[in-house]
Every structure is written in structure tokens, then in C-alpha cells.
NUVEX-313130 format. One line per 8 residues: number of its first residue (from 1); their letters; for each residue x, y, z of C-alpha. Coordinates in pm, 1 decimal, always signed. Layout:
BEGIN
NUM) A) X/Y/Z | ...
//
This chain:
BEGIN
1) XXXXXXXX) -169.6/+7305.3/+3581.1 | +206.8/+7270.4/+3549.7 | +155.0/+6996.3/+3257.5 | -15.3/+7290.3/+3059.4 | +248.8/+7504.2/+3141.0 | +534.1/+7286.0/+3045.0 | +355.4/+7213.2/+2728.8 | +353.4/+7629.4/+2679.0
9) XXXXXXXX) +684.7/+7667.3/+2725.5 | +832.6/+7367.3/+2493.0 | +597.4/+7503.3/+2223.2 | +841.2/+7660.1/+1991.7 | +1090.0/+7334.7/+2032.1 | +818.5/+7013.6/+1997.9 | +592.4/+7010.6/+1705.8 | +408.3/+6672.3/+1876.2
17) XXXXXXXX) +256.6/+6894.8/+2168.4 | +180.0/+7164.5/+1958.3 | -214.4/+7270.3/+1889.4 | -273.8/+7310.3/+1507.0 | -622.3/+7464.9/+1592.7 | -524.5/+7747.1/+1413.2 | -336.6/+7607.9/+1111.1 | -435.1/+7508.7/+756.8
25) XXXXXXXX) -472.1/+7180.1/+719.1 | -233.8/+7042.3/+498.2 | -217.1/+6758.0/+255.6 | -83.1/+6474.1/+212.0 | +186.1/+6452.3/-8.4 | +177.0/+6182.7/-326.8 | +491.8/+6008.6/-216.3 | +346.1/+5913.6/+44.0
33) XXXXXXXX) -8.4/+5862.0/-21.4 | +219.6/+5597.1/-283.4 | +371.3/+5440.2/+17.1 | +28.8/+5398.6/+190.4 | -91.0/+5181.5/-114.8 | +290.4/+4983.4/-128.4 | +236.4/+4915.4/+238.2 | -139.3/+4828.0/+215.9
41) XXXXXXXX) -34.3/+4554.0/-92.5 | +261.6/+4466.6/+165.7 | +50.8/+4396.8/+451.3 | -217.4/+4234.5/+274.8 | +29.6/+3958.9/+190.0 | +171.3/+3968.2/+551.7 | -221.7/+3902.8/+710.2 | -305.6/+3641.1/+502.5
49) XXXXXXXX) +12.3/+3460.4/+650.8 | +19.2/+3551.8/+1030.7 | -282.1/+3449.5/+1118.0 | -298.1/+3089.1/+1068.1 | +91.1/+3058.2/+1059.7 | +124.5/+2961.0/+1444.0 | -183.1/+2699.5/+1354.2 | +57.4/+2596.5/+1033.2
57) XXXXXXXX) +363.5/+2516.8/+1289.0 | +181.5/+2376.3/+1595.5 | -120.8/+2149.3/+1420.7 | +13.0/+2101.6/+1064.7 | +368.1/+2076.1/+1106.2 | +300.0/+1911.6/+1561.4 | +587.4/+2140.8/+1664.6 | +552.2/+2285.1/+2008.0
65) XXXXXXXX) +426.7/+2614.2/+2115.3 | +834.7/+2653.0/+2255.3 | +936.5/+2631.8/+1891.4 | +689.2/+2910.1/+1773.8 | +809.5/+3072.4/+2045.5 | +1181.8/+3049.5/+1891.0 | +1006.4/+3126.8/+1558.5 | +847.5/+3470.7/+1697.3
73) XXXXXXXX) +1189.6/+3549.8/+1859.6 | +1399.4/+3509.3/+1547.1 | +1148.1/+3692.5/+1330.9 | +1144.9/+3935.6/+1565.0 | +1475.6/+4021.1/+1626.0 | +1605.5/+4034.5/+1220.5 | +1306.9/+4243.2/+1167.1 | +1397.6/+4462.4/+1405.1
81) XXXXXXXX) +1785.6/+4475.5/+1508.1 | +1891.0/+4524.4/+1151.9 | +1667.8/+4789.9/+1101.8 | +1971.2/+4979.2/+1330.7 | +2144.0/+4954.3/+1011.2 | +1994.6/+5035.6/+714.5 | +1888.6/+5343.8/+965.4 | +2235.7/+5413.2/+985.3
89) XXXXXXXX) +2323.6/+5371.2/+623.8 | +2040.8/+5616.3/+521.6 | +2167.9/+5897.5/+717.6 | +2578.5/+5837.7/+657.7 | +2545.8/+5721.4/+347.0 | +2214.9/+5887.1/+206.9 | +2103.7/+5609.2/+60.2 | +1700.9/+5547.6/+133.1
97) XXXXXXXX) +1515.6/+5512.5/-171.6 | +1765.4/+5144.0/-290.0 | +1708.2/+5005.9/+108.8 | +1308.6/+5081.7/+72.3 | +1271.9/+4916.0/-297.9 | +1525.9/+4604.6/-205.3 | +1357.9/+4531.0/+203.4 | +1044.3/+4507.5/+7.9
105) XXXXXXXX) +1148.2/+4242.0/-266.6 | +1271.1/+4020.6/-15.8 | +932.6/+4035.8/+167.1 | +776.7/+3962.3/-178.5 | +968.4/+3654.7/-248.6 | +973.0/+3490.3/+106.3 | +636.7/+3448.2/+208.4 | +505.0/+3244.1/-70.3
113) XXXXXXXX) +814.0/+2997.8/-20.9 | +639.9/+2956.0/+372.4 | +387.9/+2697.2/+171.9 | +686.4/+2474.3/+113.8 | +812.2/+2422.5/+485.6 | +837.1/+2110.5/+683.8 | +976.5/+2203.6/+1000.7 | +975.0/+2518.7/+1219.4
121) XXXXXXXX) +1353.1/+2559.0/+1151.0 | +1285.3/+2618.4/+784.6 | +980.9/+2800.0/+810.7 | +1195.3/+3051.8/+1117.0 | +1471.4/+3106.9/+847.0 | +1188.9/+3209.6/+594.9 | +1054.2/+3443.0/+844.0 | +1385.6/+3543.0/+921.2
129) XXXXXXXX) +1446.7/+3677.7/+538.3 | +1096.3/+3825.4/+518.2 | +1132.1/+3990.6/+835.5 | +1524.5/+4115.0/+703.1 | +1312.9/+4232.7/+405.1 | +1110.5/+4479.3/+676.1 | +1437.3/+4537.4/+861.9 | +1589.1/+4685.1/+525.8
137) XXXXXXXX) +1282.2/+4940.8/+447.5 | +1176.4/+5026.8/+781.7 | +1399.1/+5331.5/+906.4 | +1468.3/+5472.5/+572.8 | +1077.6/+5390.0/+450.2 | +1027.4/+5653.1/+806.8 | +1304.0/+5871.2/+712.4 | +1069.8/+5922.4/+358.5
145) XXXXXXXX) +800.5/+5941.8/+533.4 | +887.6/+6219.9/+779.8 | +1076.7/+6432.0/+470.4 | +746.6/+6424.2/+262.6 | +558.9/+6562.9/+610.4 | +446.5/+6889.0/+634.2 | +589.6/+7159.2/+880.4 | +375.5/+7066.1/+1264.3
153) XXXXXXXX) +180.7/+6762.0/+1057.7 | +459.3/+6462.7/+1126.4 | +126.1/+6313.2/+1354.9 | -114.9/+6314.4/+1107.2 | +139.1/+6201.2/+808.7 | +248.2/+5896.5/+982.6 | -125.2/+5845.8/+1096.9 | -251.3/+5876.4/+720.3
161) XXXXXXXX) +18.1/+5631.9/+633.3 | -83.5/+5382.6/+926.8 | -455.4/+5401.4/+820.9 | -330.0/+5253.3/+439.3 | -114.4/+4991.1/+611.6 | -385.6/+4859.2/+882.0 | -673.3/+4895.8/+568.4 | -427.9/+4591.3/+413.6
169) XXXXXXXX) -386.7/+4373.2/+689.0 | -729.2/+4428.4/+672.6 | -890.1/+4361.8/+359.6 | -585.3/+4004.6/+353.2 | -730.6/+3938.9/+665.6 | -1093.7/+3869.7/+521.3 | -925.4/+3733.3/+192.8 | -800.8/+3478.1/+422.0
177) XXXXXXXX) -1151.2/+3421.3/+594.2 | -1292.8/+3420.1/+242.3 | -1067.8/+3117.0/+126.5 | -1113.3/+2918.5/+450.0 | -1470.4/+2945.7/+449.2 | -1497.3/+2825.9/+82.0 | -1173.6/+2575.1/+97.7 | -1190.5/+2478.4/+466.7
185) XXXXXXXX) -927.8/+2492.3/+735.5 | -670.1/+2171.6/+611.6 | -226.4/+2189.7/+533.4 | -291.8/+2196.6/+187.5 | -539.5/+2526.9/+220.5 | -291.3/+2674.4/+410.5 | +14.0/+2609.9/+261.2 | -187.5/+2729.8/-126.5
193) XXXXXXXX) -312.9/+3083.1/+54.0 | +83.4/+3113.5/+157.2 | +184.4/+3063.8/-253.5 | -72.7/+3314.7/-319.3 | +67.1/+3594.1/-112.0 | +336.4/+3654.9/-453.0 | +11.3/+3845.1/-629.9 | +8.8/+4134.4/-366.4
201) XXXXXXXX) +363.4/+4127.7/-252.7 | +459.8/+4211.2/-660.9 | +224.3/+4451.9/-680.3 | +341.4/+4642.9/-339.3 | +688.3/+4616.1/-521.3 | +601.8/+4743.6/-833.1 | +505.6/+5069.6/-702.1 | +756.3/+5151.9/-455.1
209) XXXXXXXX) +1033.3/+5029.9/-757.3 | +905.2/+5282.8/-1023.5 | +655.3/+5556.9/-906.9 | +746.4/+5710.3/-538.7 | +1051.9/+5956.3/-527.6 | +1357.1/+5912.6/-365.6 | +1460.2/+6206.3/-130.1 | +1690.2/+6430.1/-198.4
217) XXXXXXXX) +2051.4/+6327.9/-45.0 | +2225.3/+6619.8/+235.3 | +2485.7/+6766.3/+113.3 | +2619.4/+6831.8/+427.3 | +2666.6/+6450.5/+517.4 | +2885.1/+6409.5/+217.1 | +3278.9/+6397.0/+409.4 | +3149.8/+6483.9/+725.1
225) XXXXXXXX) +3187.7/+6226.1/+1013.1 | +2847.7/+6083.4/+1127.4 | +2777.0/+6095.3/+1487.4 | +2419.6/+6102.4/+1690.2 | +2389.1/+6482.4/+1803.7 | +2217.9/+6561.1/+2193.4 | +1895.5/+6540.4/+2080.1 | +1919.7/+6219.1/+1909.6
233) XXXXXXXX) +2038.7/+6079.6/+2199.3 | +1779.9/+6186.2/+2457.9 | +1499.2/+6068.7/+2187.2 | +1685.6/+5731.5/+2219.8 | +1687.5/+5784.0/+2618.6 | +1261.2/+5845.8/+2611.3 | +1193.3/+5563.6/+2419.0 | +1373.9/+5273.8/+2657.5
241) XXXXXXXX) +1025.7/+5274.1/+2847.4 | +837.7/+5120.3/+2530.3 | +1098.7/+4871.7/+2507.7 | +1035.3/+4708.2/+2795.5 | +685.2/+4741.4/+2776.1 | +726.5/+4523.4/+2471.2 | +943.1/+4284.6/+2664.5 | +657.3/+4199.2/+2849.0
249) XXXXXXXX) +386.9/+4227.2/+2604.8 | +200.8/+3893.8/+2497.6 | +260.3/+3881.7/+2137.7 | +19.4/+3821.7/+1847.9 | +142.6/+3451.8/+1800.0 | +43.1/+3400.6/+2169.5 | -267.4/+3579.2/+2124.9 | -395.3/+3349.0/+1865.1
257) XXXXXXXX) -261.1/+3045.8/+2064.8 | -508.2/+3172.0/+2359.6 | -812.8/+3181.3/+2116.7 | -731.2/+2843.6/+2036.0 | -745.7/+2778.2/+2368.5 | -1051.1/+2906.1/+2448.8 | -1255.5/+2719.7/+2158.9 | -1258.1/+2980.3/+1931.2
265) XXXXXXXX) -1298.2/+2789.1/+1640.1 | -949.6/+2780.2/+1356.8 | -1173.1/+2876.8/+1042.4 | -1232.7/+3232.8/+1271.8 | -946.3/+3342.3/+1365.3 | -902.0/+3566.4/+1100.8 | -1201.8/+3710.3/+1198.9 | -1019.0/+3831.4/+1544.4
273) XXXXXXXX) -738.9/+3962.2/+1326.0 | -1033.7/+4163.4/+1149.4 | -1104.7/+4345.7/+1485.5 | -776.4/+4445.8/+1559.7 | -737.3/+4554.4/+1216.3 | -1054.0/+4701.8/+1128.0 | -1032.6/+4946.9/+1528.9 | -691.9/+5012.3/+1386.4
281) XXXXXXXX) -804.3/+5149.6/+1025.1 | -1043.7/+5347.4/+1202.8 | -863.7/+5505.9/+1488.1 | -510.5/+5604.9/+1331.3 | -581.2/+5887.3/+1179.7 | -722.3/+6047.7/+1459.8 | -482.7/+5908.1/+1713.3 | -192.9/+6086.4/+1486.7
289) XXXXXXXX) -419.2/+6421.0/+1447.8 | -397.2/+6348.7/+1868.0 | +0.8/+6305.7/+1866.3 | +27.8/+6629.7/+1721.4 | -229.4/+6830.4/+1932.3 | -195.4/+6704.0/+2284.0 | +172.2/+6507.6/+2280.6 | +308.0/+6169.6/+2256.9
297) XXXXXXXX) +329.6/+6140.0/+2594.9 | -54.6/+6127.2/+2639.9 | -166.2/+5907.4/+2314.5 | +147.3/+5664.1/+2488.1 | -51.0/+5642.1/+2825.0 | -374.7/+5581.9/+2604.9 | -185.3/+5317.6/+2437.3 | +2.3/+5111.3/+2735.3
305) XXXXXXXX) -341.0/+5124.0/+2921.3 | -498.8/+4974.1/+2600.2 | -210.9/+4683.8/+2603.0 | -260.1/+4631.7/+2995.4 | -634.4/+4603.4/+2906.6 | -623.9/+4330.5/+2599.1 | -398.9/+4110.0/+2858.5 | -666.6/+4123.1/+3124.2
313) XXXXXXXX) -985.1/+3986.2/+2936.5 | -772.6/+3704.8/+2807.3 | -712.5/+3627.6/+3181.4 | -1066.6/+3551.2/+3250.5 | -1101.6/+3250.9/+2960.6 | -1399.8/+3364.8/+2782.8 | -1453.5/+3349.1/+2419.4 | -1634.4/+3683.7/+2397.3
321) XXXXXXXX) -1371.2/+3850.1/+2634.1 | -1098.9/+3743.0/+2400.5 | -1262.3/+3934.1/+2065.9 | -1276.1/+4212.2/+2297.5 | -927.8/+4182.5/+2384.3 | -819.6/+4219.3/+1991.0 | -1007.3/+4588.4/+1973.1 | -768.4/+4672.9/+2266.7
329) XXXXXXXX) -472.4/+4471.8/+2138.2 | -509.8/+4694.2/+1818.4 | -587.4/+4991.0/+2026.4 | -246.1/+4952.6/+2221.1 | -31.5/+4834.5/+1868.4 | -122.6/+5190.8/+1634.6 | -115.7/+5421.1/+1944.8 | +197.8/+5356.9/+2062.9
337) XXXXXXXX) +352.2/+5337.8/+1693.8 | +215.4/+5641.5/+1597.5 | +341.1/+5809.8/+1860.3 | +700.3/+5678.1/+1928.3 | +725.6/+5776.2/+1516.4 | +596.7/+6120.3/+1516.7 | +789.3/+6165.1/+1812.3 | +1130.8/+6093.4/+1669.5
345) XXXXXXXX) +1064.8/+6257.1/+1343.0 | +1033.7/+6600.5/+1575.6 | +1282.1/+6534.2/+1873.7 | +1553.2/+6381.3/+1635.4 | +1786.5/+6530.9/+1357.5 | +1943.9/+6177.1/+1232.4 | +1606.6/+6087.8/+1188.7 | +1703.8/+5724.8/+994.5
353) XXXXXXXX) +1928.0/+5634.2/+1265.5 | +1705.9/+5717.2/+1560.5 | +1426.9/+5495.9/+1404.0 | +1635.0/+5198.6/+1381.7 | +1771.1/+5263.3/+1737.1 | +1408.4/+5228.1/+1788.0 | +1290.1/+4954.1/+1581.6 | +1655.8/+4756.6/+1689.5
361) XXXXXXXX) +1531.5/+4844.7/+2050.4 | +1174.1/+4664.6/+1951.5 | +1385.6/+4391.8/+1792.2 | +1586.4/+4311.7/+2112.3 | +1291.8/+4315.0/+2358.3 | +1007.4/+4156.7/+2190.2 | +1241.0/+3868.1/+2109.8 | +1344.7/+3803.6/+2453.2
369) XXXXXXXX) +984.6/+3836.4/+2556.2 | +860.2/+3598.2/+2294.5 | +1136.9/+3339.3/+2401.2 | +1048.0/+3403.4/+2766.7 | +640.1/+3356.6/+2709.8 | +673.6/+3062.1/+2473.2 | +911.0/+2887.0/+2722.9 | +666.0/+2980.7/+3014.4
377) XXXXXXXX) +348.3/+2810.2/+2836.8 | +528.4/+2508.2/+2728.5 | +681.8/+2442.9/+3088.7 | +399.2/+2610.9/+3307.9 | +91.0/+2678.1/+3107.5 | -106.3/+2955.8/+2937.2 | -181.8/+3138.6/+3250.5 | +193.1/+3140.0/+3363.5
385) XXXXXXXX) +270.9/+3291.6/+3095.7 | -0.8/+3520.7/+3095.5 | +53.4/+3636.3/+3503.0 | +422.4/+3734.5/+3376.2 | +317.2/+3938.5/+3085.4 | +9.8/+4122.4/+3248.1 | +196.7/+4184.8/+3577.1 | +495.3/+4335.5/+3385.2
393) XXXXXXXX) +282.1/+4599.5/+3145.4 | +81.0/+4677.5/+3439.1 | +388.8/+4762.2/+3675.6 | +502.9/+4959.5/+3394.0 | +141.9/+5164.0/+3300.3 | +133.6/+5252.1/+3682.0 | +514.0/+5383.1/+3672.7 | +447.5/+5559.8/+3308.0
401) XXXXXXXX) +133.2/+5740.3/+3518.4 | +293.3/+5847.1/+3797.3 | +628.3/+5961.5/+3677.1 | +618.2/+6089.1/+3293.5 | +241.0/+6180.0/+3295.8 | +288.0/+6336.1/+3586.2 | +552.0/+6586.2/+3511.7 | +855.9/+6432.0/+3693.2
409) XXXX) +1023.9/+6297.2/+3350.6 | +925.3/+6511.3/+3015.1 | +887.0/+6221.3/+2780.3 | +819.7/+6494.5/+2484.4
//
């Protein structure tokens, strides 16, 4: 009862718990139905890489799962920390459109060069650049995305735009199935799908480069001094929890390593990838339609539980238990973006800078996480690693349920 009445009373201030029961629904605008397709070509490119990349670096290339740990770390963090930046430049600066066409070029060019590696040190630099590439675009790609929303519709904008991304790393996901089913699973399969990813990364490039709009620059920026007001710093406050829950949060690198693990056989782990994927394509829409009808705070809970839950069936070893844990894996992954997004695009005003405090925030955590797992299963095992990760998100779903969804802390 007094969660429905705090939810009255911040009504006029917080579009994400607002109910739109009684709006017209609004649509989409064409800049950024545009940036769904540049990020579906994007990510299309991206899946027919990450799946079989940790299989590249441990089998093809006999490093150790500790040095795709230290790849997964320093992907990580560039992709994430500098995203602080260009967040920053967009909103002192107003510079978005130049940041979004330049991050994705660099993502174009890097990934096909991953076929050419020889060592995990070269092939973490080239993740480093592609994941610079996503650092660059990120924030101010947001910052476009939440201008073109509609007034009380950030949810459903950023879940339209979601659904167009996951629909990529879909349909490269069974691309990649497709080749190694006709080619076979062998280095030089996987180092040709890797030159192929140029044909999709151009095209992703292409259309960002000449047919979405830039947004219109403030005036009011122009000679003013650039500080974070009071509500960009509590958004920046709220979001802390999700950064540690991605501390502890097995990664996808480790997930695939545990399907490995369990027999699952190479030539189908794209398939897995497919799962997450495909629940993801299917549920974002209406998980953002949820953001902006019953709050962030609730689609969050949905989406730690979800994380908590994919970690726990890989505990028990079972081939069928680890497909199942993918569903919840993607589950966990487009709830909790969808809502940490909408949430800063309506709790923030320097909304480029707030997104890269975010997406720096990711950066820093998952990293350290990464590092910390990879070291774990190299010195102590899979299920080491595992007991660390699952205790930590589960300590941290318990406190999320008893503290912010229970009134004591207003996350929105």
C-alpha cells in the first residue's frame, strides 16, 4: 500500500512509473527506427564473433582460460570507461552525431582483423579498439536515442531500439551456426567467419554516416560551465547497485566456457547464443512498455532475479539446465538495460554524461569481475568460480528485495 502511494505522489516528477493507460500510443520516430537497423547490422557482426571467440583463444590459439579472462577484462573496461567521455563531450561540447558515426567505424574495421591473431595479447588489443569503437557511440548513440523519444515513451523507445539490436545478434548468431554446420568447427573456419564480419559492419556504417539526423546542439551549453546538476547526481547514486551486481555476474565468455564444460558440443554453441538472443528479441519491447508503466525499480528486481537464476542451473552440471540458463541469462541482460536507460533518460538532465557515468560504472566492475572469475577457474576450478559469482548476485537480489522494493530506498 505505501509502494502505490509513493508511486502516486512522484507521478508528475518520473515518467518511468507513470501508467500510459490512458495515452495515445505514440510512434516511433525514423531516427531511430534508423538506429535500430545500424545496431542490428552492428550486432550481427559482433555475434558471429563472440561466440566462438573464447573457443578461438583457448583451443585454437592453447591460451588459458586466465588469459581470456584478461581478454574479457580489457574489452570490458575500454568499452565501457571511455564511454564516461564521449558522454561528457556530447553534453559540453554538443557534439553526438561525429562520436556515433566514428565509434561505429572502428567497430567495422576491427573485428575482421580478429581472423589474423596469434596470441591473446593481439587479439585483447583488437578487442580493445572494437570495444573503444562502442565506447565512442554509446552515451551519445543514448543521448539520440532519448531526444528522438516521445514525451512518457523513453521505456518503450529504448525497448523498440533493443528489440532491432537483439534481432542482429540474432539472425549473426544462426549465420554463424549456418557456416559451422556446412564448413565445420576448425582455425581456419573461424578465423574466415571473423574476415567476413566487414560485410555487415559497412553496412551498419553506411547508414548511421548518411541517413539518421544529428540532434540539434543547446544553445544554452554554448559558454556556460558544465557541471552535473542534483538530479544527475542522485541518478548516478541509484545506479551503484547494478554495478556491483555486474561485479559479480558470470560473464558471457564464462558462460560459454561452462557449456564446454558440460559436453555441449563447439559446432552448438551458437545455438545457446540463439536462446538468449531470440527470449531477448521477444521480451524487450514489452519489458520497456513495463519500465514505463510500473517503474524501473520493479523490471530491475525481475531482472537481478533472472541473473541469480541463469547462475544456479549452471551449478547443477547438466546440459539441458545450461540452455535453460541462456533464456534467463538473456532475461537478466535486456531487463536490466532497459531499465537503467529509460531510467536515466527521465531522472537525468545531462543525459550523455549520466550514461557514460553508467556505462564507465559497467566498465569498471565487469572488468574486475571478469579478472576475478577467470583467475578463480584457472587456480580453483569452474565451480569456485561459480560459488563466488552466484553467492554475490544472490546477496545482492535479497538486499535489492528487502530495501529498494520495499520502500526503504526509492530507486525511481
Amino acid at each position: 500500500m505505501r509502494m502505490r502511494k509513493k508511486r502516486r505522489r512522484s507521478n508528475h516528477t518520473d515518467p518511468t512509473t507513470r501508467h500510459r493507460s490512458t495515452d495515445t500510443p505514440a510512434k516511433i520516430d525514423r531516427n531511430v527506427v534508423l538506429l535500430g537497423w545500424v545496431s542490428y547490422f552492428t550486432d550481427m557482426a559482433s555475434a558471429m564473433v563472440n561466440p566462438i571467440l573464447p573457443i578461438f583463444v583457448v583451443a585454437a590459439l592453447h591460451e588459458g582460460v586466465d588469459k581470456l579472462g584478461i581478454i574479457v577484462a580489457v574489452a570490458t573496461f575500454v568499452s565501457y570507461a571511455l564511454r564516461l567521455v564521449s558522454g561528457y563531450i556530447s553534453d559540453r561540447f554538443g557534439i553526438v552525431k561525429p562520436l556515433v558515426v566514428g565509434g561505429y567505424a572502428l567497430s567495422a574495421i576491427s573485428k575482421p582483423m580478429i581472423g589474423m591473431t596469434h596470441g591473446y595479447k593481439s587479439v585483447a588489443s583488437l578487442k580493445a579498439l572494437e570495444r573503444l569503437g562502442k565506447a565512442l557511440r554509446s552515451a551519445p548513440k543514448d543521448v539520440m536515442i532519448a531526444e528522438y523519444s516521445h514525451k512518457n515513451a523513453s521505456g518503450k523507445t529504448f525497448g523498440f531500439h533493443k528489440t532491432l539490436d537483439i534481432a542482429g545478434e540474432l539472425s549473426g548468431t544462426l549465420l554463424l551456426f549456418g557456416f559451422l554446420l556446412c564448413f565445420g568447427v576448425s582455425e581456419g573456419v573461424m578465423r574466415t567467419i571473423f574476415l567476413a564480419t566487414i560485410v555487415p559492419g559497412l553496412i551498419g556504417f553506411v547508414l548511421v554516416a548518411f541517413f539518421v539526423k544529428d540532434v540539434k546542439k543547446r544553445p544554452e551549453r554554448e559558454g556556460v560551465k558544465f557541471r552535473l546538476t542534483k538530479r544527475d547526481k542522485n541518478a548516478v547514486k541509484q545506479l551503484f547497485f547494478y554495478f556491483l551486481f555486474i561485479f559479480f555476474m558470470f560473464s558471457e565468455a564464462f558462460f560459454t566456457m561452462q557449456a564446454k564444460n558440460v559436453g555441449i558440443a563447439v559446432m552448438l554453441i551458437p545455438l545457446l547464443f540463439v536462446v538468449s538472443t531470440g527470449m531477448q528479441t521477444l521480451t524487450s519491447y514489452l519489458l520497456g512498455v513495463w519500465v514505463d508503466r510500473i517503474g524501473a525499480a520493479r523490471v530491475l528486481w525481475l531482472g537481478y532475479l533472472c541473473g541469480v537464476t541463469a547462475q544456479l542451473l549452471l551449478w547443477f552440471e547438466k546440459s539441458w539446465l545450461t540452455w535453460l540458463a541462456y533464456a534467463f541469462l538473456g532475461l537478466f541482460t535486456v531487463a536490466t538495460l532497459n531499465a537503467n536507460r529509460a531510467f536515466i533518460a527521465a531522472s537525468s538532465d545531462n543525459r550523455g554524461s549520466v550514461y557514460g557515468v553508467f556505462y564507465g560504472g559497467v566498465a569498471l566492475f565487469g572488468a574486475l569481475g571478469a579478472y576475478v572469475c577467470g583467475m578463480l577457474w584457472e587456480h580453483f576450478g569452474m565451480q569456485s568460480a561459480l560459488l563466488f559469482s552466484l553467492g554475490g548476485t544472490l546477496a545482492l537480489w535479497l538486499f535489492f528485495s528487502l530495501t529498494i522494493m520495499g520502500g526503504r530506498y526509492g530507486y525511481a
